[in-house]
N, C-alpha and C positions, 0 to 999 in steps of 0.2 A: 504494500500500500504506500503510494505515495501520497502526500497532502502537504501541510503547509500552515500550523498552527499560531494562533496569536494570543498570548497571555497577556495578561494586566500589566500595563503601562505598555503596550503597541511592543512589545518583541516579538519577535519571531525566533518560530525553531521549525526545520525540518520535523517531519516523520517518515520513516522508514522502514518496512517491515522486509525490504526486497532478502532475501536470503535467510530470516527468521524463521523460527518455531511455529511461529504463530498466524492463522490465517486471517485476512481482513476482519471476518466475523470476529474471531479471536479479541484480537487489536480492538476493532470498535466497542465491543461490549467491557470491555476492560477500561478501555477511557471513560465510559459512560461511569461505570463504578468507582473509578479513582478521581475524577473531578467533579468539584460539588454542581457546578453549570456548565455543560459544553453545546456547543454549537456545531452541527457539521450540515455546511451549505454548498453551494459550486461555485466557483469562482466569480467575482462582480456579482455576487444575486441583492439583489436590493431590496429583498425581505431582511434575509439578514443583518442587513445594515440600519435595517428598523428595529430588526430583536435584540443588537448591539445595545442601540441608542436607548432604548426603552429600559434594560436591564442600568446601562449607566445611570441613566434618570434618577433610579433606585436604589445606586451607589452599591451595585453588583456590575463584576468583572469576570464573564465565562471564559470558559477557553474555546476559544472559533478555530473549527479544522475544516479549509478551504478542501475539497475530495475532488482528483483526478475522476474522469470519468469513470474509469473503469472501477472506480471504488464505491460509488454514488451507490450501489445495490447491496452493499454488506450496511450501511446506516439508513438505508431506507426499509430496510428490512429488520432492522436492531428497532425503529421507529414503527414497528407494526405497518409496514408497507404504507403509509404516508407518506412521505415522499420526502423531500427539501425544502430547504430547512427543515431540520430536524435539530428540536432544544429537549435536554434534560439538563433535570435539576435533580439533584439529590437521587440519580441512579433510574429516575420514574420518566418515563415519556412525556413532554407537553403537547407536543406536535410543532405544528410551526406558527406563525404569525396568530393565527385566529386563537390558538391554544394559550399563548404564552398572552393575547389582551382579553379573552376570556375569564383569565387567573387573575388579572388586576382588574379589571372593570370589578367582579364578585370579591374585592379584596383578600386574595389569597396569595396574592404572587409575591410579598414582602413575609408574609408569616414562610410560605413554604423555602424561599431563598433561604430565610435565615435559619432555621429548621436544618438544611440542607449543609449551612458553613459558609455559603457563597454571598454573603453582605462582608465589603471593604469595611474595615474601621475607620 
C-alpha cells in the first residue's frame, strides 16, 4: 500500500507496506485501531478537506491517509463499502461527510472525539 499520511501540525510521512507482512486490509484496519481519528480519502477530494476543517473547528487533528488507487478498496471496505472519504474515530466507522455533520448537528461529535483521545489540548 502506498499512501501518503498527514498528522497534526501539516507533516507528512510516507506509508508503505510494499514488501511487508501485512496486506492492505491488514494495514488499514490497524491504522483504524491505532489512531484515535483517521481519515482515508483520494487524493485532492474536497470532502475531505471539509472533514479536515470541520474536525479542526473542534480542535481535533486526525490522521488523513491520501490512498493510491489501487488501495481505495481495502478502506472502503474497512468502511462497510461506503466509499471515500472514509472517517473513524475511536476504531468505529462515521462514514464520510454526511456521517461525520450528522454527529455534530445531534451533538455527538465533541463527546465521541474526546471519548476516543482525538481532542488537541
Amino acid at each position: 500500500m502506498a499512501a501518503v499520511a498527514t498528522v497534526a501540525g501539516g507533516r507528512r510521512r510516507g506509508l508503505s507496506i510494499d514488501g511487508a507482512e501485512e496486506t492492505p486490509e491488514e494495514r488499514v484496519g490497524r491504522l483504524i485501531t491505532e489512531s484515535p481519528a483517521v481519515i482515508f480519502s483520494r487524493r485532492g477530494c474536497c470532502m475531505s478537506h471539509v472533514i479536515k476543517r470541520l474536525l479542526a473547528a473542534v480542535a481535533a487533528h486526525p490522521v488523513a491517509i491520501e490512498l493510491e488507487e489501487a488501495d481505495e478498496l481495502a478502506a472502503a471496505a474497512a468502511a462497510g463499502g461506503a466509499g471515500l472519504p472514509a472517517l473513524f474515530i475511536g476504531g468505529a466507522a462515521v462514514g464520510g461527510l454526511e456521517g461525520l455533520m450528522g454527529l455534530h448537528l445531534r451533538g455527538c461529535l465533541v463527546p465521541m472525539l474526546r471519548e476516543a483521545g482525538a481532542l488537541c489540548p
